[in-house]
N, C-alpha and C positions, 0 to 999 in steps of 0.2 A: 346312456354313455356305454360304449364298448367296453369289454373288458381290457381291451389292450389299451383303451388309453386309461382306463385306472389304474392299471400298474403304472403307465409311464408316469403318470403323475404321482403315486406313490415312489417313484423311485426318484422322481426331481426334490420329494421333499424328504425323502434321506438323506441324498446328496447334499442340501443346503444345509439341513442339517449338522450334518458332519463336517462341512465347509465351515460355518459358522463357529460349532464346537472347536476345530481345530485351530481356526484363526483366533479364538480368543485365548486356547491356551499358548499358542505361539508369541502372543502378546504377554501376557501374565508372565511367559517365560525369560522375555528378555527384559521387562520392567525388573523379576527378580535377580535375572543375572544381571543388567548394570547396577541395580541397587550393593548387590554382594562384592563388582569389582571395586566399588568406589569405595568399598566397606573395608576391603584387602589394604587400598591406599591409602587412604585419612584412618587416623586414629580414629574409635569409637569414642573418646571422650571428649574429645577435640569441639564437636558439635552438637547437640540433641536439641530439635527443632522442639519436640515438644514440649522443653520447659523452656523456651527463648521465646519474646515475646515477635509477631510478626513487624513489626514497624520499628525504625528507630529515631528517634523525639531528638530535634535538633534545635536549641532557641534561635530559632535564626527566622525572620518576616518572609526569607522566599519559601523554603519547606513546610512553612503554617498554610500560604495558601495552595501548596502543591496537593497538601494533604486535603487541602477542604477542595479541591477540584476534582481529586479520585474520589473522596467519599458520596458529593452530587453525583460523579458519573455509577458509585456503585447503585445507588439511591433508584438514578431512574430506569438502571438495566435491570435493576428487582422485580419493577415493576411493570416489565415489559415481557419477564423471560416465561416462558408457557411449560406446560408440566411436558416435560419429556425427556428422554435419557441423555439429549444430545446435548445439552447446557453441565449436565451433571459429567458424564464425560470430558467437556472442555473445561471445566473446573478441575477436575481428576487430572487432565494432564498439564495443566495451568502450574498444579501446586506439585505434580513431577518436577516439572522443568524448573521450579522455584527453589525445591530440593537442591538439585542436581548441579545449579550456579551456586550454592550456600557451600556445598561441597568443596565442590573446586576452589572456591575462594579459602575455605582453610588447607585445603591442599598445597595453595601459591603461599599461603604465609605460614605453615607448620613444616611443608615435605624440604627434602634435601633439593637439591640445585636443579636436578633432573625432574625431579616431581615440579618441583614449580614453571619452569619453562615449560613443561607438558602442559600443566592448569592450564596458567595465561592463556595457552596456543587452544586449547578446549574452551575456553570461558568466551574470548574472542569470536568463535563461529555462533555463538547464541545471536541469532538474528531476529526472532520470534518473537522477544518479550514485549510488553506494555511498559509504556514510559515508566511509571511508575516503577517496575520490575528496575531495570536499568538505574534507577536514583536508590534504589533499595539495594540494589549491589555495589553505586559507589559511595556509598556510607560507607560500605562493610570494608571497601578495599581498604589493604595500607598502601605506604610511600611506594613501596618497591612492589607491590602488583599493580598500581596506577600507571609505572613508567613501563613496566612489561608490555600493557597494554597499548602506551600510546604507541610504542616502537613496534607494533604488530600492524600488517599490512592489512587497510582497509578499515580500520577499528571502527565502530560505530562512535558516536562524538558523545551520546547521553551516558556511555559509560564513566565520564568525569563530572565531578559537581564544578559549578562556577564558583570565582572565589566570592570570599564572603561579600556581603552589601554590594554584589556587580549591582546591579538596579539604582542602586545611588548614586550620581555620579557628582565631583566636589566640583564647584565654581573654577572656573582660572584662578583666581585671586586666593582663593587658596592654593591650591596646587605649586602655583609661583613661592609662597611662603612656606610651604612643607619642602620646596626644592632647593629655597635660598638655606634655609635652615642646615639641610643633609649640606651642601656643600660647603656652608663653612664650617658645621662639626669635621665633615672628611679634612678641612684644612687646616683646623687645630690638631687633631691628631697628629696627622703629617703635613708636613704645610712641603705645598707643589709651588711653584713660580705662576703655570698655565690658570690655575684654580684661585688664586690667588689676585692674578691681572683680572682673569672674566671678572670676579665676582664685583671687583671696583667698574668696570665696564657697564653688567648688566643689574649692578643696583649703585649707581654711585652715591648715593645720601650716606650708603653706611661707611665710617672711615677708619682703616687698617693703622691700626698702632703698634710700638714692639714687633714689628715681623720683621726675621733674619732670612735676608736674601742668600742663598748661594749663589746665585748669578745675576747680576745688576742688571733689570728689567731697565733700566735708562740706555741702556744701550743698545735694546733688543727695537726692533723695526716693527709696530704693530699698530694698526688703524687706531686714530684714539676717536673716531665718531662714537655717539654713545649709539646703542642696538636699542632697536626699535620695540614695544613692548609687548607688539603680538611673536619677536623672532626671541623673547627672552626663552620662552620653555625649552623650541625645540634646541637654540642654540647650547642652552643648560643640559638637557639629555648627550648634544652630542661631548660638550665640556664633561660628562660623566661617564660617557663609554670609552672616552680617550683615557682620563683617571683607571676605569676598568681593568684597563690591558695593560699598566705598572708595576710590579714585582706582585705582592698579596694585598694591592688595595681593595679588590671585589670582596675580600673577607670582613675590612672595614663597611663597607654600605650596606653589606648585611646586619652586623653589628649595632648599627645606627638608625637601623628602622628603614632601609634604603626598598624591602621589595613589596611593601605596602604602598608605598607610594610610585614603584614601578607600575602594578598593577592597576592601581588610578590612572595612571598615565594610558595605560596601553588600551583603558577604557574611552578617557577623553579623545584620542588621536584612532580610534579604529579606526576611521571613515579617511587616515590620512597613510599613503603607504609609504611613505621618504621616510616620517617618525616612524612608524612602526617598524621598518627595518631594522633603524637604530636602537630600536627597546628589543627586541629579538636580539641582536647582537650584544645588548650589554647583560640580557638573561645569560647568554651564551657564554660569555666569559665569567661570569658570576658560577657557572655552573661546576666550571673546572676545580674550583676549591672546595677542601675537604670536609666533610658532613653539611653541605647543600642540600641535603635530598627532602629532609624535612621540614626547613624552610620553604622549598618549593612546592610540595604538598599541602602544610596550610595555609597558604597564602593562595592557594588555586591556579599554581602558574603551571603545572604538570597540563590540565585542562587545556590554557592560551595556547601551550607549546603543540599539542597532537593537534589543534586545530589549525596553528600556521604551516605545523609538518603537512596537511592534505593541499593546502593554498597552492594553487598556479603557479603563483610568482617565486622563482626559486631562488630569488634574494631572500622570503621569508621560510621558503620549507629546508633550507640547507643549515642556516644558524638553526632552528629548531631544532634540527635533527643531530647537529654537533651537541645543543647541551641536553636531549634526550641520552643519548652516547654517552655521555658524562654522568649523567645520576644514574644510570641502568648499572646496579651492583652483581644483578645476575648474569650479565653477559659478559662484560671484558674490564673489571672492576680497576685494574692496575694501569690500564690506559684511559688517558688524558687528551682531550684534543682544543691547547689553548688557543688563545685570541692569537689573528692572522691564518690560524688552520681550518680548513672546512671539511668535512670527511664528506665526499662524494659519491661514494657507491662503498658498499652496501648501505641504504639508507633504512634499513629494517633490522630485527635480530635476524642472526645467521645460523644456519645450524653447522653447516661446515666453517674450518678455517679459512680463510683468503690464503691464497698461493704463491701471490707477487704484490708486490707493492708498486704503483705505477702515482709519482708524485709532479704536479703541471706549477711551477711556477713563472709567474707575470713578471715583466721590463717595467722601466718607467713608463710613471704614469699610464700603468695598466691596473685590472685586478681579473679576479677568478670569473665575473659576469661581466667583463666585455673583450678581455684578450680571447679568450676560450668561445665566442659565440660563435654560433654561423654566420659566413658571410651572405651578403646579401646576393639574389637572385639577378640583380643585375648584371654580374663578371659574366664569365664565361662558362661555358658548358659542354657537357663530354659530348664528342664527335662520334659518328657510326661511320666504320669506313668498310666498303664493300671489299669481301676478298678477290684478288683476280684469280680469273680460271686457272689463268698457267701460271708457274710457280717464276717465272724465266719473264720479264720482258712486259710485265705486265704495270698497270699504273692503277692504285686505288683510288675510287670515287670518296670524296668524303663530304658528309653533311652535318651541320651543326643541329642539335635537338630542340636550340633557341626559335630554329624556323618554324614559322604558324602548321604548315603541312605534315613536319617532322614529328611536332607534339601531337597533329591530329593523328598520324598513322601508327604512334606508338600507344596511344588511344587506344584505338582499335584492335590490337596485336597483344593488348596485356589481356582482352578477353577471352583468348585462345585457350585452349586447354595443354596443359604442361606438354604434349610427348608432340602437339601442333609447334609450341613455340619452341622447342627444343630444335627441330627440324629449322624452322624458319631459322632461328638464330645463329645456327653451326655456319652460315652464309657470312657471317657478320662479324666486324671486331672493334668492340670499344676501345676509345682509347680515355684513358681517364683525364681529369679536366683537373690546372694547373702544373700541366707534365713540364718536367726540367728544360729550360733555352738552354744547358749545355751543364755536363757533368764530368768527372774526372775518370779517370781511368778505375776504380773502386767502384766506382757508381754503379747499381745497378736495379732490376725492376722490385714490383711492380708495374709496366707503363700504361699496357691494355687486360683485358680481358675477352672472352667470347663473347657473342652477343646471349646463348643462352643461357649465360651465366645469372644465377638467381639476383645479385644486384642492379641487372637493367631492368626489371620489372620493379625492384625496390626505387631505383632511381625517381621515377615518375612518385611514388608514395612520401619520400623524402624532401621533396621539393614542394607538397602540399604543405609543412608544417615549419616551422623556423625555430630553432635551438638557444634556447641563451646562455647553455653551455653544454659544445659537443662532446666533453670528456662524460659529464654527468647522462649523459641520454645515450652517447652511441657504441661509447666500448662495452657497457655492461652488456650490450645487445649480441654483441661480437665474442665479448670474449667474457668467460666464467671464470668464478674463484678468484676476480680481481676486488684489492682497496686502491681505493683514487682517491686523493689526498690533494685539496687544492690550497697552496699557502698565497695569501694575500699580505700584502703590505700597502704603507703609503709612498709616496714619493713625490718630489716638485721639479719642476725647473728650475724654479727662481727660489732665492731665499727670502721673496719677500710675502709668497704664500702662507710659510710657516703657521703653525697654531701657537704650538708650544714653544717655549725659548730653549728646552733643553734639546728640542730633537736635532738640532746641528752636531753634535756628540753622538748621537745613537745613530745618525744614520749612514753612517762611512760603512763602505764592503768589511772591514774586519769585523765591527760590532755585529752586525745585522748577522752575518756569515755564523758568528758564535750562540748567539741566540737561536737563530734556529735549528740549530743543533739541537741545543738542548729539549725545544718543543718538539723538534721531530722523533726525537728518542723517549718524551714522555708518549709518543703516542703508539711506541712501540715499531717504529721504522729502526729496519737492520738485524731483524729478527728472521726475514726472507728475502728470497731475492728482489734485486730495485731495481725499475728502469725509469730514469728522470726525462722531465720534458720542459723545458726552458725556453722562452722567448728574450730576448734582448740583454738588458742587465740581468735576468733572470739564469741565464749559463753563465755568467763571474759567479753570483752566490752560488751555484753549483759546485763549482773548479774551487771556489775559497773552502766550501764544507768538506770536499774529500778530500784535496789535501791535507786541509786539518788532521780530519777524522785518520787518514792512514798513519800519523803523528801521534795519536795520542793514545794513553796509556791505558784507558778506560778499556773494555771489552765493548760495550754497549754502544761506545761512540764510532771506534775501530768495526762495528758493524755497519756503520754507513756507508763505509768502504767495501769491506769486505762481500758484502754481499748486492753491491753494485753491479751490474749486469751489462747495461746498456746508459747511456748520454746522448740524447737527441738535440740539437739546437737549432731555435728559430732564430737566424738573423741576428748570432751573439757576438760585439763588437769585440773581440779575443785580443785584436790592438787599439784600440780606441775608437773612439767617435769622433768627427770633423762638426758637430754637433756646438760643440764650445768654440771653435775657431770665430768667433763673431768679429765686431770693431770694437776696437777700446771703448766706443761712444757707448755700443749695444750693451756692453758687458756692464757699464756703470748702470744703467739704465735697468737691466734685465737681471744683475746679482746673481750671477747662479748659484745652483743649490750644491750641496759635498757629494750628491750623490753625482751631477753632472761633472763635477770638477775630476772626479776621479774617473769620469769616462776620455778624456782628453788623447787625442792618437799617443801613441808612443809611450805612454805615460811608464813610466819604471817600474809601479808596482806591478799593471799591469801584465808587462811584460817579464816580468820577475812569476808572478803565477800560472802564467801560460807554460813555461817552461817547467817548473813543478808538475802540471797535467799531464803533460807529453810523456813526464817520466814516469806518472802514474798509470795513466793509459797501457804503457806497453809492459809495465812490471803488474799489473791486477787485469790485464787482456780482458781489456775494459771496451766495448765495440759501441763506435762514435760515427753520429748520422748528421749532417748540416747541412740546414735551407739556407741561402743568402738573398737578400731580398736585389730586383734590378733596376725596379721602378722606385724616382724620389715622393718622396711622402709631402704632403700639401699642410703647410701649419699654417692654418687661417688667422690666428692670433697674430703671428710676428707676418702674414704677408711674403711669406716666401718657400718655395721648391727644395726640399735636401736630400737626398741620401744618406738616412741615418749611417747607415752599417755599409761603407765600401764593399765590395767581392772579397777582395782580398786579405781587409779586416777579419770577414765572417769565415774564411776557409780558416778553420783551427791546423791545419797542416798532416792529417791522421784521418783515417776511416772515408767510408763514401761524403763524397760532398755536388751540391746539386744548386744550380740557379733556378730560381724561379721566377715568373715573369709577374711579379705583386709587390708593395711599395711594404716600409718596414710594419705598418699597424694589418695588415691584408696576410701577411705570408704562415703567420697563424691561425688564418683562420679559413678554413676548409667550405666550399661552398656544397659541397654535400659527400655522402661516404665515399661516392666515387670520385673521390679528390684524390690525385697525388701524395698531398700533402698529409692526407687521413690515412689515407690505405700502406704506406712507405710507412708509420710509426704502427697500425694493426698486425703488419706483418713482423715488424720486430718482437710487438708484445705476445705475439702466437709464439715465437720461436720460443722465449725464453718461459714462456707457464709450464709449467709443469704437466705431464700428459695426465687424464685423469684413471686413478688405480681401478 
């Protein structure tokens, strides 16, 4: 061997050397400095691993054999593992990283507000551990780091235990009698009318003695078939989320043993999603009341809840996510988001404030998951119209995108590269799809765009996937720093839908109008700017709550008003509906409900609040947007063609107003972002956000 290559080889093996040496104290270095920072943060007494023991012993039959499943797997990797540093290492940083989650977990339950939202959001990124690690941390958590956790985006699911005995699951036959039980303790407590009639219905052997009616059930109109006894549960779930949503009964079924046998339930109906809805929604109102958080803790419904918060179906992840919002004491403790309210966007903790408040309320016989969805692929769709040469004399070609050719060519042209399609596009001008059949002198755009505008490439992407509600998926996309706030109710045609015998009382425009006041102000609406968004009946409760709110004495109420922005309306009957005009014959026959009665053309209140707005409107330069629907709406029930909302019902007499060429259930509902109908309310909620500092 030459001399030169013994140097060189003595000089590769200093080099590795030194490579080696320095990479290990580089390591050594920063295992000591996170050890020291974490040491700065958590108190030293707080934790000492090594007088704690590593496991913690729960009498409970699932954790007995969790433990005897790691200790076999530790058993046969003993036996397997070969002498070498590389086992001894991954044990070494095994029980780092074991450290390091212990830490943090007293971090979330000893540091000030800020520490612990830090924890969570550190504890959350541990992707790495062994199952068993993850059930060794959710022992350790409390109430209020379990709910940090599930409101953190992406959370792993083994960070929660299940509730107790899940593995158990009770017969029907019982279930039915731990059900029958709850609901007539909730009726001696407080005896309802609704609670009261089921229970005679859905167990008639038992018989009601001594009970003082408030309102004489012999006169109330209600199917006396008895229910059938596989429709007893769910029908008693939903007899129980209706009870849920009445002044502080959710505090009673807690009281009563109510969310142990929630939890049964939501075990027996997994595989069913109409009940599961319904038990997610009555967690949800159960949530809103105060010291909940511990009850839902040991009962393992913190767990149910982060797992229906990831679920698809956003009938199940939006109630979760309202009563995650509700037990979360670290994030927004003093707001409240009761039954009818669904908090839409932000669905996570936030680290910034929201900037605007942008609130969607539904018409009859709508709610937040089917007025708000997309419509279907079917309608129509945005046009490309070619620009002519000359500015003078010329006629655009236009083609719809619905054409077999048009889709293939646009195909083809999204695979261009930007500064290609940019070029190509500048030739081109969309015109957006459900543009006004005729507008008022106020009236103005959005109507087109360029073609290279970043939304016709979105277009074709948009129409791959369908919304079950565009407020929830498309403004957050658009627009930052917004809360979406979607309020739901019930409502009927006929009074002989009815459930309950009191709701003929509660459901006239002034009750409804006053109540949500008060839930929209628990939720802390009025505290920043508002822009409302109304479909049908849904702009009367609008027009009834601020002129209230500009009336009343309160500060907090007086900010529904005050910090109102903007008034958007789909299709809202501002003079009535032709809707109740039927025959005397129809009218016996059909019974309508108070809420239709009070839609009636002309009607005086009506007319009486409308002018109230107007004065509003112009004294709080309040800026007011109307769709009016032109197409009659097809009621398969009754077998006939209507125009709910006349033109000239729906023109409020103020601000742009615009026809559209869609029947009253469609004009809500935008067939993709480059709707008219979408992009006319994006452009107002841009105006009015706040620019960011």
């Amino acid at each position: 061997m030459s001399m030169i290559n013994i140097k060189l080889l003595s000089l590769l093996r200093i080099t590795g050397s030194f490579i080696f040496i320095s990479g290990g104290g580089w390591f050594v270095y920063q295992t000591y400095k996170t050890k020291y920072m974490l040491g700065q943060t958590v108190k030293t007494d707080v934790i000492d691993h090594r007088k704690k023991a590593d496991y913690i012993y729960i009498n409970d039959p699932q954790f007995q054999l969790l433990y005897e499943k790691k200790r076999a797997y530790d058993q046969e990797r003993s036996t397997k593992q070969k002498l070498s540093w590389f086992p001894s290492f991954l044990k070494f940083w095994r029980s780092l990283e074991q450290s390091y989650s212990w830490q943090l977990i007293a971090m979330a339950q000893t540091g000030d507000r800020n520490d612990r939202l830090k924890a969570v959001q550190l504890l959350a990124k541990l992707k790495s551990m062994k199952d068993w690690d993850y059930q060794h941390v959710a022992q350790m958590c409390d109430a209020r780091t379990a709910v940090g956790l599930a409101r953190t985006e992406g959370i792993d699911l083994r960070f929660f235990l299940k509730p107790p005995y899940w593995h158990l699951s009770p017969t029907k036959e019982a279930l039915m009698g731990n059900m029958y039980s709850l609901l007539h303790s909730l009726n001696d407590v407080k005896k309802h009318p609704c609670i009261t009639f089921f229970l005679t219905k859905a167990f008639p052997k038992i018989q009601y003695r001594h009970i003082v009616f408030d309102i004489d059930l012999a006169t109330t109109e209600v199917p006396q078939a008895r229910i059938r006894k596989d429709d007893i549960l769910p029908l008693s779930i939903e007899s129980l989320l209706h009870h849920s949503s009445i002044e502080d009964n959710a505090k009673d079924i807690v009281s009563l043993g109510g969310l142990p046998l929630i939890v049964n339930l939501c075990r027996h109906f997994e595989d069913d999603t109409d009940v599961t809805i319904k038990l997610v929604n009555l967690l949800a109102n159960i949530s809103v009341q105060d010291g909940m958080l511990h009850h839902f803790f040991v009962t393992g419904c913190i767990g149910l809840l982060a797992q229906w918060k990831q679920h698809p179906d956003i009938r199940l992840s939006v109630p979760a996510t309202r009563a995650l919002a509700n037990l979360d004491m670290d994030d927004t403790p003093e707001i409240k988001f009761s039954s009818h309210l669904h908090l839409l966007h932000p669905t996570m903790r936030h680290v910034d404030l929201p900037k605007l408040d942008v609130v969607f309320i539904h018409g009859l016989l709508g709610g937040v998951f089917f007025t708000w969805r997309q419509r279907g692929h079917e309608h129509t769709s945005p046009s490309i119209l070619q620009k002519s040469s000359s500015s003078k004399g010329g006629r655009d070609i236009g083609c719809n995108i619905s054409d077999e050719r048009m889709k293939e060519y646009l195909g083809d042209v999204t695979e261009f590269k930007q500064d290609e399609w940019d070029m190509l596009g500048s030739d081109f001008e969309v015109v957006l799809s459900d543009c006004p059949e005729n507008a008022n002198v106020e009236g103005k755009g959005p109507y087109s765009y360029s073609g290279c505008h970043p939304s016709v490439r979105q277009s074709l992407e948009d129409r791959k996937t369908f919304s079950m509600c565009w407020p929830h998926d498309w403004l957050p996309q658009d627009c930052h720093h917004l809360r979406i706030i979607g309020v739901n109710y019930d409502s009927n045609l006929s009074m002989w839908t009815n459930i309950c015998p009191v709701e003929s009382i509660t459901r006239n425009l002034e009750y409804r109008s006053k109540e949500l006041m008060k839930k929209l102000t628990q939720a802390g609406l009025g505290s920043r700017p508002i822009v409302w968004v109304a479909h049908s009946m849904g702009g009367l409760l609008v027009k009834s709550m601020l002129t209230k709110a500009s009336k009343d004495g309160d500060e907090q109420m007086r900010g529904l008003c005050d910090n109102t922005k903007a008034v958007v309306f789909y299709s809202v009957p501002h003079r009535g509906s032709p809707l109740v005009y039927l025959t005397q014959v129809a009218q016996l026959l059909w019974w309508p409900s108070v809420e239709v009665r009070e839609l009636r053309e002309n009607y005086p209140a009506l007319l009486c609040l409308h002018t109230e707005f107007l004065n509003l409107v112009e004294k709080a330069n309040i800026e007011v947007i109307s769709f009016a629907e032109t197409k009659p709406t097809h009621i398969s029930s009754l077998h006939l063609q209507l125009k709910f909302v006349p033109t000239e019902s729906a023109n409020p007499g103020v601000g742009e107003f615009f026809e559209i060429p869609q029947d009253h259930f469609h004009i809500c509902k935008p067939n993709s972002r480059q709707s008219f109908l979408y992009q006319k309310l994006l452009h107002l909620i841009q105006k009015y956000l706040p620019a960011d500092e």
